[in-house]
PyMOL Python script that loads the backbone (N, CA, C, O; Angstrom):
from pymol import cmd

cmd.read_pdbstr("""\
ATOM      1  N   UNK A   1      85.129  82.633  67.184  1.00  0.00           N
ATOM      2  CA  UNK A   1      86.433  83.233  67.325  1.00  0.00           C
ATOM      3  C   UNK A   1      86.310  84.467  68.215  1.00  0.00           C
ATOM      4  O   UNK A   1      85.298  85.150  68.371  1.00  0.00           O
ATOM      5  N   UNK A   2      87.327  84.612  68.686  1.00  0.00           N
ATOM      6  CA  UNK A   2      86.927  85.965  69.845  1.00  0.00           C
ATOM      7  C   UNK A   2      88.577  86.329  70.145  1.00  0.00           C
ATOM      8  O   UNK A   2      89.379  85.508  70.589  1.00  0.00           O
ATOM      9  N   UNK A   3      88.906  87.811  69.784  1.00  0.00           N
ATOM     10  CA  UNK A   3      89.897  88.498  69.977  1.00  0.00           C
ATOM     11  C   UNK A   3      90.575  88.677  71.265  1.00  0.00           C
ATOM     12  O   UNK A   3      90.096  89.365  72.166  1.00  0.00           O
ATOM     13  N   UNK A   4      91.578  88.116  71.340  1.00  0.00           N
ATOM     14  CA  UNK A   4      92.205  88.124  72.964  1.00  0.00           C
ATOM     15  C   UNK A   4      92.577  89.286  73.255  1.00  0.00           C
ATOM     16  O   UNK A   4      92.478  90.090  72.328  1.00  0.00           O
ATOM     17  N   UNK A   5      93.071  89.764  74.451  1.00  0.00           N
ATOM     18  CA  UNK A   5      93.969  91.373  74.553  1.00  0.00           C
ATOM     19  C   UNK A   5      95.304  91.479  73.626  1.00  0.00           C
ATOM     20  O   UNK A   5      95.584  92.601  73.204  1.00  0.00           O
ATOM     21  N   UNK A   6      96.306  90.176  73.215  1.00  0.00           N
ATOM     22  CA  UNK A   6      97.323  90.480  72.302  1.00  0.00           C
ATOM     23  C   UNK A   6      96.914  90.270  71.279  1.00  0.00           C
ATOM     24  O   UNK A   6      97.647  89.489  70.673  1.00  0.00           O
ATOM     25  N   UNK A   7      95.774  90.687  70.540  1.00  0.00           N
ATOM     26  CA  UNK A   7      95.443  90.330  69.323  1.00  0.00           C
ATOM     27  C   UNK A   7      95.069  89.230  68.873  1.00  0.00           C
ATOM     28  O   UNK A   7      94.535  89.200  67.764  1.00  0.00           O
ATOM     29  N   UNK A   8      95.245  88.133  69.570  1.00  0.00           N
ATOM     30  CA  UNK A   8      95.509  86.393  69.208  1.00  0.00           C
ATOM     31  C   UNK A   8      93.820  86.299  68.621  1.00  0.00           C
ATOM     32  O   UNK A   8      92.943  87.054  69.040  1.00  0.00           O
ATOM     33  N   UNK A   9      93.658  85.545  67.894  1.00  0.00           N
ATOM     34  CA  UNK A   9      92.173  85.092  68.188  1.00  0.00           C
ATOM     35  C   UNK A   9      92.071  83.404  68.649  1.00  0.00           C
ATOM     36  O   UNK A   9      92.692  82.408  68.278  1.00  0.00           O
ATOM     37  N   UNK A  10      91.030  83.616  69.587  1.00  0.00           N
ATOM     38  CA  UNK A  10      90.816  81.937  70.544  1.00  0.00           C
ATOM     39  C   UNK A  10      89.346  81.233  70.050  1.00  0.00           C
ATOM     40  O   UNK A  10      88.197  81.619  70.264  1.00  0.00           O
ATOM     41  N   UNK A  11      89.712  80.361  69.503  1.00  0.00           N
ATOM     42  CA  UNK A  11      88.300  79.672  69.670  1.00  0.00           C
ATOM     43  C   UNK A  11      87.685  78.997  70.810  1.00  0.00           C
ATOM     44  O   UNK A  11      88.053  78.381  71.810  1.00  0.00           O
ATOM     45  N   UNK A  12      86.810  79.292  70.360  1.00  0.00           N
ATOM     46  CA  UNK A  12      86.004  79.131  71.759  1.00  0.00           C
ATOM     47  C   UNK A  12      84.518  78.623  70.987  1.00  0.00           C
ATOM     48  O   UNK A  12      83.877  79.275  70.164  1.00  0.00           O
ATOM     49  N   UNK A  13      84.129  76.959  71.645  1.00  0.00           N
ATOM     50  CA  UNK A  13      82.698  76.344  71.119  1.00  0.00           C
ATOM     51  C   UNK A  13      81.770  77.771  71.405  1.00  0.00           C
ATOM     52  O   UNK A  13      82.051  78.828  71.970  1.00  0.00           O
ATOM     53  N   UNK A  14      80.764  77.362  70.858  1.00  0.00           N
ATOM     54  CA  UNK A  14      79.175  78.498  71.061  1.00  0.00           C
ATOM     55  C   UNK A  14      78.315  78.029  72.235  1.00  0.00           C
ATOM     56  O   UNK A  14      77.407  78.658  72.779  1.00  0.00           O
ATOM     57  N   UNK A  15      78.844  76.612  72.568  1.00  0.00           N
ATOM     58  CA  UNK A  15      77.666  76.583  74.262  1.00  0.00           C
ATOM     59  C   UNK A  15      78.745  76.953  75.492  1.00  0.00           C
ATOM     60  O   UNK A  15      78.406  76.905  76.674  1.00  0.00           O
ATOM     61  N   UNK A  16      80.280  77.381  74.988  1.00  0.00           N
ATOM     62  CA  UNK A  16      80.754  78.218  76.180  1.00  0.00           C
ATOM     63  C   UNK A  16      79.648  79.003  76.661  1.00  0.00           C
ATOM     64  O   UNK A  16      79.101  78.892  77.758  1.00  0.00           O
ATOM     65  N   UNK A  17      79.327  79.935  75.587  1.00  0.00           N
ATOM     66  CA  UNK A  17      78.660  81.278  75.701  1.00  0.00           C
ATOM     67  C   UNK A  17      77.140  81.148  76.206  1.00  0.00           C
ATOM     68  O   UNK A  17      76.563  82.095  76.741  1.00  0.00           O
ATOM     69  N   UNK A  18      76.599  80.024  76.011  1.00  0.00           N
ATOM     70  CA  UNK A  18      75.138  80.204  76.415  1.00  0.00           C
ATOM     71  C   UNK A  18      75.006  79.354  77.908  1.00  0.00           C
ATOM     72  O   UNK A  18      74.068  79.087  78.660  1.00  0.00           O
ATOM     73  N   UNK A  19      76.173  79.142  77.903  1.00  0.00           N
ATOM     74  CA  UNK A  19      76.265  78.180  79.610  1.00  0.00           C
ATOM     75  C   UNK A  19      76.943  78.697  80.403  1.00  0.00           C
ATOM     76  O   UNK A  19      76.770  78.343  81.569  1.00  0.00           O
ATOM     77  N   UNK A  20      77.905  79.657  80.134  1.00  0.00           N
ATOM     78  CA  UNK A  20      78.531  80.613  81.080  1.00  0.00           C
ATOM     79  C   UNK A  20      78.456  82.127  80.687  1.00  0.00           C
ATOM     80  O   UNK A  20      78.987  82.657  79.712  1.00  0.00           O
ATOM     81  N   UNK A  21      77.627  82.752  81.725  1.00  0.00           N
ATOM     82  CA  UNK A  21      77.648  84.272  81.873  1.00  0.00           C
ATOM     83  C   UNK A  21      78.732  85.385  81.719  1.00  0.00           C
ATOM     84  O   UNK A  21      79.869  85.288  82.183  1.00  0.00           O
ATOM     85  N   UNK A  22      78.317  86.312  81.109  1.00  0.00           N
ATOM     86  CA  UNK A  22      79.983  87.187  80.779  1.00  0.00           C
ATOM     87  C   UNK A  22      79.727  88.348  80.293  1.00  0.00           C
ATOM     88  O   UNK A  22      78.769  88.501  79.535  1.00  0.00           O
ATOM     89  N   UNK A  23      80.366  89.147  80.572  1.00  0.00           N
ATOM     90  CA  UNK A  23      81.007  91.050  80.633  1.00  0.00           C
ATOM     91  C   UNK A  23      81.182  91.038  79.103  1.00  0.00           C
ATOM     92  O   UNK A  23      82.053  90.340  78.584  1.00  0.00           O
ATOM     93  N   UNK A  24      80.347  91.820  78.379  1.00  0.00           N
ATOM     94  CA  UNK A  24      81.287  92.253  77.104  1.00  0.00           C
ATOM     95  C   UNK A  24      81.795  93.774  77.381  1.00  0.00           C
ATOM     96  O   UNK A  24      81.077  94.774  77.382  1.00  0.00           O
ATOM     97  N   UNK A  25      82.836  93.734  77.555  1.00  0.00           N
ATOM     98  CA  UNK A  25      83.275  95.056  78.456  1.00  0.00           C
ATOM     99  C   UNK A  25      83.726  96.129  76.729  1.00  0.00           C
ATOM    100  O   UNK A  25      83.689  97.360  76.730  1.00  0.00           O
ATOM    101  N   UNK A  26      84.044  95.425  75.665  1.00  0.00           N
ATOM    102  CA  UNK A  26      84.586  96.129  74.608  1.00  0.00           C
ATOM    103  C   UNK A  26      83.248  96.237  73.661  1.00  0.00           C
ATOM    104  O   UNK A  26      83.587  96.774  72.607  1.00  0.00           O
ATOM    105  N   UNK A  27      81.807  95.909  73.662  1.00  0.00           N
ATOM    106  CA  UNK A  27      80.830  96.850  73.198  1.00  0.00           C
ATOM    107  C   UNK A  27      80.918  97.537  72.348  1.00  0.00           C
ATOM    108  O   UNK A  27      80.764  97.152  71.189  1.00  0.00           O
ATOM    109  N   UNK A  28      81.255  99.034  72.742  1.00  0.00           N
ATOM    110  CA  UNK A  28      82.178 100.639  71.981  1.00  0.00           C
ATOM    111  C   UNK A  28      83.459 100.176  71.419  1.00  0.00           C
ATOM    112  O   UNK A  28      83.896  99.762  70.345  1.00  0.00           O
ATOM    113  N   UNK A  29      83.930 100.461  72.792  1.00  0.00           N
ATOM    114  CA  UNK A  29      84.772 101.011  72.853  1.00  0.00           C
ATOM    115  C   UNK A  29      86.210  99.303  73.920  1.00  0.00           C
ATOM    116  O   UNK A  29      85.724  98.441  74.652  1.00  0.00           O
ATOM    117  N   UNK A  30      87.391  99.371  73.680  1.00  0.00           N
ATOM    118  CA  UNK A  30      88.153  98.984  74.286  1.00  0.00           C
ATOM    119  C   UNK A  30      88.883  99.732  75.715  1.00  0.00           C
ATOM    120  O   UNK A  30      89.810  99.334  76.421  1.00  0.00           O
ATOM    121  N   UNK A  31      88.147 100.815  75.785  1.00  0.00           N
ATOM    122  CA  UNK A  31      88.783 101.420  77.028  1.00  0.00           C
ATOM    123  C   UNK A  31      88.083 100.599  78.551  1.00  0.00           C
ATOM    124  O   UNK A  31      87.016 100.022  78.759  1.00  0.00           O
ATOM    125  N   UNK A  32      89.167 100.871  79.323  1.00  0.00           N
ATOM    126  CA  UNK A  32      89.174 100.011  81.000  1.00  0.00           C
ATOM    127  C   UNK A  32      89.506 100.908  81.756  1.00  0.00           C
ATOM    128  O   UNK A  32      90.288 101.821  81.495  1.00  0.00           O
ATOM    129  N   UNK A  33      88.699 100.636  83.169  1.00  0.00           N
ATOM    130  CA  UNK A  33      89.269 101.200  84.290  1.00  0.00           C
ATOM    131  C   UNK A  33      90.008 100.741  85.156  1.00  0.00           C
ATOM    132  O   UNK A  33      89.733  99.664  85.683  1.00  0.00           O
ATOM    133  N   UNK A  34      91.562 101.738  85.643  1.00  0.00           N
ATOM    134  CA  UNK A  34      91.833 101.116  86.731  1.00  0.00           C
ATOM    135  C   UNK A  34      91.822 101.123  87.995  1.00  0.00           C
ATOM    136  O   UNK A  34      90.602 101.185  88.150  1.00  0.00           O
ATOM    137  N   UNK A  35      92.209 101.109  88.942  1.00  0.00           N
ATOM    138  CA  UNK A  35      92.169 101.640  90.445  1.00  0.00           C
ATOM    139  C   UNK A  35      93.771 101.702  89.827  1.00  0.00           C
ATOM    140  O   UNK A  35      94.320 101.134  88.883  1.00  0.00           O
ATOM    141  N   UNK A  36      94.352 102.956  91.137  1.00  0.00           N
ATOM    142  CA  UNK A  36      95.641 103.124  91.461  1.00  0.00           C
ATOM    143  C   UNK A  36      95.607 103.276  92.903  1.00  0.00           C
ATOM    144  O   UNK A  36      94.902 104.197  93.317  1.00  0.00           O
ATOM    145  N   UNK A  37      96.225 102.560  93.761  1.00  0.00           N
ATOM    146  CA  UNK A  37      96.348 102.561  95.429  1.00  0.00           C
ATOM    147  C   UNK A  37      97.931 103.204  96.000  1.00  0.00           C
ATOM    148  O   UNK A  37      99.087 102.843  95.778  1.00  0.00           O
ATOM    149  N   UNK A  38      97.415 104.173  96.722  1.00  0.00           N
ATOM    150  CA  UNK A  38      99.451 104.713  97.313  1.00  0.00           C
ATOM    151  C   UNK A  38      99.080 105.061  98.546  1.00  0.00           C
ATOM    152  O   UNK A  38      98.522 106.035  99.052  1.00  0.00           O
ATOM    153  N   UNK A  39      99.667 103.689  99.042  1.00  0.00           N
ATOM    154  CA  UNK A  39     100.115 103.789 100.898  1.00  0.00           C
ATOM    155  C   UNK A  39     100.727 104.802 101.207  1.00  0.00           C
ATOM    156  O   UNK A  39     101.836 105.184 100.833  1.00  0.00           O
ATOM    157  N   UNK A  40      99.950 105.291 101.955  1.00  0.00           N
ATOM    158  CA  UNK A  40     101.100 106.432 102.948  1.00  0.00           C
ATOM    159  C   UNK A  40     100.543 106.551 103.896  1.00  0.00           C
ATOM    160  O   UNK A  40      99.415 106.138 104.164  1.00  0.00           O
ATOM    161  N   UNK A  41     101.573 107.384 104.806  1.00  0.00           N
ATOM    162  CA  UNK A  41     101.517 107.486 106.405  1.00  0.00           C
ATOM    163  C   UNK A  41     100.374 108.571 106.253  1.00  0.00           C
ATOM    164  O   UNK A  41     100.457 109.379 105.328  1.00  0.00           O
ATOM    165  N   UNK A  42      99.200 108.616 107.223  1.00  0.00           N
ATOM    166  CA  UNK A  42      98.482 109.255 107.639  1.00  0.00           C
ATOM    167  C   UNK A  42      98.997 110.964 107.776  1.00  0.00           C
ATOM    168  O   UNK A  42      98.199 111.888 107.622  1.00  0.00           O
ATOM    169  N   UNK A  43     100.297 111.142 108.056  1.00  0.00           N
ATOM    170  CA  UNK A  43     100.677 112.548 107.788  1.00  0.00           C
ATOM    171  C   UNK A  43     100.832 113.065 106.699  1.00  0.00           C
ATOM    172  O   UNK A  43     101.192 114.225 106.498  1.00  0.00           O
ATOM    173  N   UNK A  44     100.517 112.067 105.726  1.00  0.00           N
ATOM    174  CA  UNK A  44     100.228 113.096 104.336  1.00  0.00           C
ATOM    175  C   UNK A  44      99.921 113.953 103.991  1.00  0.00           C
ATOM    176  O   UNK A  44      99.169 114.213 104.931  1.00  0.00           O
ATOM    177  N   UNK A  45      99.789 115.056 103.127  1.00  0.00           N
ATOM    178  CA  UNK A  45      99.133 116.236 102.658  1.00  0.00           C
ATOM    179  C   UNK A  45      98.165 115.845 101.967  1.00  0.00           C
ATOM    180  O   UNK A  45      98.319 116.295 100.832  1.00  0.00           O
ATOM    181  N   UNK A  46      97.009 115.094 102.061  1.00  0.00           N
ATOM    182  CA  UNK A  46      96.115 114.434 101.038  1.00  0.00           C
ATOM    183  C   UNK A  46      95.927 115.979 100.019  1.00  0.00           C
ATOM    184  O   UNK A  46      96.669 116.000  99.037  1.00  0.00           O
ATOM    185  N   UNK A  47      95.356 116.745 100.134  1.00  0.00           N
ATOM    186  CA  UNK A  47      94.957 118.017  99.054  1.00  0.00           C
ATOM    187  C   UNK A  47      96.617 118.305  98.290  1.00  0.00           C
ATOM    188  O   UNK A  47      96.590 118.453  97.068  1.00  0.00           O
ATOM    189  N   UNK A  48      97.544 118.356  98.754  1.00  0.00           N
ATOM    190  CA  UNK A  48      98.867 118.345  98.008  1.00  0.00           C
ATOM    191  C   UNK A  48      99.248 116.979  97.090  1.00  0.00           C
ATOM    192  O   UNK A  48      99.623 116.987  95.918  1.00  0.00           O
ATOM    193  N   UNK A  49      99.058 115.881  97.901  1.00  0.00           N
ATOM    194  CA  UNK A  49      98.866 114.717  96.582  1.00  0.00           C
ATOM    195  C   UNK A  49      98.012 114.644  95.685  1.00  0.00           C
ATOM    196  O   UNK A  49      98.320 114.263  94.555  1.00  0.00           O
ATOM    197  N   UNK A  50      96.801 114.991  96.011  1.00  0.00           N
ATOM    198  CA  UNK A  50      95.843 114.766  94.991  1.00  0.00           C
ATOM    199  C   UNK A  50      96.427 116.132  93.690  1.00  0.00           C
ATOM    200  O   UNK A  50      96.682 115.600  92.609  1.00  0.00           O
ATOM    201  N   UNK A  51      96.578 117.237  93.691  1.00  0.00           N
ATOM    202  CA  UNK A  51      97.157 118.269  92.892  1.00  0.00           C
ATOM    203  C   UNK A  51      98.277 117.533  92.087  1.00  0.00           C
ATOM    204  O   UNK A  51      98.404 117.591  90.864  1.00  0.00           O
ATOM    205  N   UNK A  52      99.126 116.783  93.014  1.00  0.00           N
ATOM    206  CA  UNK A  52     100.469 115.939  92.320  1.00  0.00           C
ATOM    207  C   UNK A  52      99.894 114.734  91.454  1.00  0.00           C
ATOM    208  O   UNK A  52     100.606 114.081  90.691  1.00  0.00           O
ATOM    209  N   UNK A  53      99.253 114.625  91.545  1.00  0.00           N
ATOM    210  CA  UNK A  53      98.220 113.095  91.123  1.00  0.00           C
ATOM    211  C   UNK A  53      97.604 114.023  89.949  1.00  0.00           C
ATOM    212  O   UNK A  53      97.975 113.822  88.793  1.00  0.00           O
ATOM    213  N   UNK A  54      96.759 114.935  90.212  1.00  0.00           N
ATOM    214  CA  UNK A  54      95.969 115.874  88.685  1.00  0.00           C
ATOM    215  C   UNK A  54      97.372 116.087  87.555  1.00  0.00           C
ATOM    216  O   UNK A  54      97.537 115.600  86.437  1.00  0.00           O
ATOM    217  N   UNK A  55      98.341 117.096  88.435  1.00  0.00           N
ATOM    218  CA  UNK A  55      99.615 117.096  87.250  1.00  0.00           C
ATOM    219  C   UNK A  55     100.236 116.141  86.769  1.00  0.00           C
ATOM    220  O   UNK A  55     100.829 116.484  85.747  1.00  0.00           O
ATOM    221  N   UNK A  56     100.402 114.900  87.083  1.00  0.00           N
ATOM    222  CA  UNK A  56     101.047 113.704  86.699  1.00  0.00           C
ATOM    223  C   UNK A  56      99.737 113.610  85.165  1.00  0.00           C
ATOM    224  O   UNK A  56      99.904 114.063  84.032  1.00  0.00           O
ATOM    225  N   UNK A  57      98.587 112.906  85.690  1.00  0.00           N
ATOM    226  CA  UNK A  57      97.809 112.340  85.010  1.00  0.00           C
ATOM    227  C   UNK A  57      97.775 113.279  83.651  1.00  0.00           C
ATOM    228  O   UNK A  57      97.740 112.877  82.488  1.00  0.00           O
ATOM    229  N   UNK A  58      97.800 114.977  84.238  1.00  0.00           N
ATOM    230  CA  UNK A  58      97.686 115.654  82.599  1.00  0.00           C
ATOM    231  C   UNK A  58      98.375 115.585  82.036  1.00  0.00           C
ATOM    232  O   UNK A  58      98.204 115.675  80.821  1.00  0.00           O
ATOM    233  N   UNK A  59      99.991 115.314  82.780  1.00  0.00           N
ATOM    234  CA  UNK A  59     101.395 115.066  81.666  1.00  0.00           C
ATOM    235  C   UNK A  59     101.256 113.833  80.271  1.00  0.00           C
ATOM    236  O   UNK A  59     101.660 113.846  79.108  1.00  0.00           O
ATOM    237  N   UNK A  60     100.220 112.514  81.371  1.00  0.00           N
ATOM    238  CA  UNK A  60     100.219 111.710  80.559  1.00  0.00           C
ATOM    239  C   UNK A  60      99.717 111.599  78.734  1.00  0.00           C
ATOM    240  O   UNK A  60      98.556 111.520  78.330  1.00  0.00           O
ATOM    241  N   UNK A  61     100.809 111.621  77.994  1.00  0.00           N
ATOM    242  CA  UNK A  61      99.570 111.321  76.478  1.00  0.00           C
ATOM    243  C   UNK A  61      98.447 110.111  76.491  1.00  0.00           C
ATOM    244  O   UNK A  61      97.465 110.161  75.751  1.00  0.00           O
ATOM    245  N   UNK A  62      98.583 109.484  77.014  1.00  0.00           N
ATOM    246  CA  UNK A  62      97.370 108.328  76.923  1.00  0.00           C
ATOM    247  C   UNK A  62      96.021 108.475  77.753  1.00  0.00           C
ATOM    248  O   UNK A  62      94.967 107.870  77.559  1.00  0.00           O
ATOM    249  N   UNK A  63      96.321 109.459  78.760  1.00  0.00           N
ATOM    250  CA  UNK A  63      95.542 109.771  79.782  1.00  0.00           C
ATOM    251  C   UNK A  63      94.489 110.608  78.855  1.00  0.00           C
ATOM    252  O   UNK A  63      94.940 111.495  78.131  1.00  0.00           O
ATOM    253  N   UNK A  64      92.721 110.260  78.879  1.00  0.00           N
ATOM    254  CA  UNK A  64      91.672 110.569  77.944  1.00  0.00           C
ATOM    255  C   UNK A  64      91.236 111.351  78.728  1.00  0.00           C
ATOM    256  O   UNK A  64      90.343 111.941  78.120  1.00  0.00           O
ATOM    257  N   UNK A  65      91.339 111.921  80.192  1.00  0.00           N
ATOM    258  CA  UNK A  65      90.706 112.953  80.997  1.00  0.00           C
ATOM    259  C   UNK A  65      89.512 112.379  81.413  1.00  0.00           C
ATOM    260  O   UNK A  65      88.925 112.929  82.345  1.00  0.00           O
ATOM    261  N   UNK A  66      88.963 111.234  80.835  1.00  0.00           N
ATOM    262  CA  UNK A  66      87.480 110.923  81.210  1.00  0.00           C
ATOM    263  C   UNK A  66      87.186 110.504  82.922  1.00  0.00           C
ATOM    264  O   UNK A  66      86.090 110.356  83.463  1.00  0.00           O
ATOM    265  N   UNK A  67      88.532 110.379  83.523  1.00  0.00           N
ATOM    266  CA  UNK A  67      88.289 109.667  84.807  1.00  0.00           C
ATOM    267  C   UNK A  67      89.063 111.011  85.789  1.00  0.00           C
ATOM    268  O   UNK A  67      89.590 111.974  85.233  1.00  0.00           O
ATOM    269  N   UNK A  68      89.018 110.883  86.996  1.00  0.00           N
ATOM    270  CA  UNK A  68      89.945 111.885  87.955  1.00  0.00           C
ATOM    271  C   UNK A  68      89.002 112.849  87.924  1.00  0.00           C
ATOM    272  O   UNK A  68      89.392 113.778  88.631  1.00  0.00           O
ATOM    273  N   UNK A  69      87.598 113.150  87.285  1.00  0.00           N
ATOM    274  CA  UNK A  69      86.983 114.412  87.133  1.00  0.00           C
ATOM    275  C   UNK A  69      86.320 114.693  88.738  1.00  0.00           C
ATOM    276  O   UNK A  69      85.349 115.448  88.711  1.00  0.00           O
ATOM    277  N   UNK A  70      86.556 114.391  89.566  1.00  0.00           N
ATOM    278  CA  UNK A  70      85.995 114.544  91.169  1.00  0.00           C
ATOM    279  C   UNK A  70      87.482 113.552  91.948  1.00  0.00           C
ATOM    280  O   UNK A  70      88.095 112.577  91.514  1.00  0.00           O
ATOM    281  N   UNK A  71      87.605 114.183  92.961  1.00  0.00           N
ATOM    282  CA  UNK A  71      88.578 114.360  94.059  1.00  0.00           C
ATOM    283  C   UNK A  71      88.658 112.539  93.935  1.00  0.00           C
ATOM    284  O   UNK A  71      87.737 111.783  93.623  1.00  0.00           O
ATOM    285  N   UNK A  72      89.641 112.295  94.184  1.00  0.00           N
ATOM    286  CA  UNK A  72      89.828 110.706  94.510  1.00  0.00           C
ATOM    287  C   UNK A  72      89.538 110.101  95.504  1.00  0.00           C
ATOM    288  O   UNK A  72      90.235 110.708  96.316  1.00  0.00           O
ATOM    289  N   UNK A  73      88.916 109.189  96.183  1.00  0.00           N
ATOM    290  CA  UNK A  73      88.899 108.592  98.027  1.00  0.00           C
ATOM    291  C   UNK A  73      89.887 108.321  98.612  1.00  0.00           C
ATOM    292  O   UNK A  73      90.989 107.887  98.274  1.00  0.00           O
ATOM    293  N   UNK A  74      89.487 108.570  99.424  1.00  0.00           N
ATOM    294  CA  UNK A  74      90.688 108.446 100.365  1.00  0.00           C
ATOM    295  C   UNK A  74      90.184 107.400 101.408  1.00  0.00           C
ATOM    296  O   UNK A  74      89.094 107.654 101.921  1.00  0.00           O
ATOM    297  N   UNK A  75      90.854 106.209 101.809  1.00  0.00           N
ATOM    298  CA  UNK A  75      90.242 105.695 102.624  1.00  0.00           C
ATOM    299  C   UNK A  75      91.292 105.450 104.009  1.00  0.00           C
ATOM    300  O   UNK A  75      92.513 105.308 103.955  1.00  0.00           O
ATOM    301  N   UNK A  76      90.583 105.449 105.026  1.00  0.00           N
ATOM    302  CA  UNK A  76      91.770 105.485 106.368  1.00  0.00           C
ATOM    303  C   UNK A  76      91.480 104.130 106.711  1.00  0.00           C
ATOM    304  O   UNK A  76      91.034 103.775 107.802  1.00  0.00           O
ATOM    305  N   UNK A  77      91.771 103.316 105.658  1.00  0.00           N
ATOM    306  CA  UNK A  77      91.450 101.697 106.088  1.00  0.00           C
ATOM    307  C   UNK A  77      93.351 101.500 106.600  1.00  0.00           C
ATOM    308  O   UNK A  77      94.255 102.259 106.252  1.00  0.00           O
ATOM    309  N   UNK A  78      93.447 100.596 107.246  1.00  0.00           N
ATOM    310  CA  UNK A  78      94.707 100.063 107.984  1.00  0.00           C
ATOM    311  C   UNK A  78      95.123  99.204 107.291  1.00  0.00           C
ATOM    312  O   UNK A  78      94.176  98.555 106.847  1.00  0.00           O
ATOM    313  N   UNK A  79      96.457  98.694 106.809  1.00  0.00           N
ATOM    314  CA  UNK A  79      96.745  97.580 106.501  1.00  0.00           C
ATOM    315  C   UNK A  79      97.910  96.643 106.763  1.00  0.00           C
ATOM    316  O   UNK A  79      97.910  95.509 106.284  1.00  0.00           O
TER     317      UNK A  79
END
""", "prot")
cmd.dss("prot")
cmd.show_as("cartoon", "prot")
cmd.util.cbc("prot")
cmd.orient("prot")
């Protein structure tokens, strides 16, 4: 038996598990990471978003502080 994300439980045979490779990502703990991506025009204020991005995230109650602790990337990829 193995606990889905809505609670459900799924059965699942026992040579799933020894014939296909897999993440036990919930171990501890149930916490996940996500990426968050925000297009913008190259004239951005990147150091003014990122400040808007720190105050958002501290407003959040769910937000655990464990992530955001160093500047976010920025990437000048095109899309």
């Amino acid at each position: 038996m193995v606990r889905i994300w809505d609670l459900r439980r799924l059965m699942v045979p026992l040579s799933y598990f020894t014939e296909k490779p897999f993440q036990n990502w919930t171990h501890k703990t149930a916490d996940l990471l996500g990426s968050v991506f925000i297009y913008t025009d190259y004239a951005v204020p990147v150091e003014a978003l990122r400040r808007e991005l720190a105050r958002i995230l501290k407003s959040m109650d769910k937000w655990t502080g464990k992530v955001f602790q160093h500047s976010p990337h920025v990437s000048s990829q095109r899309v």
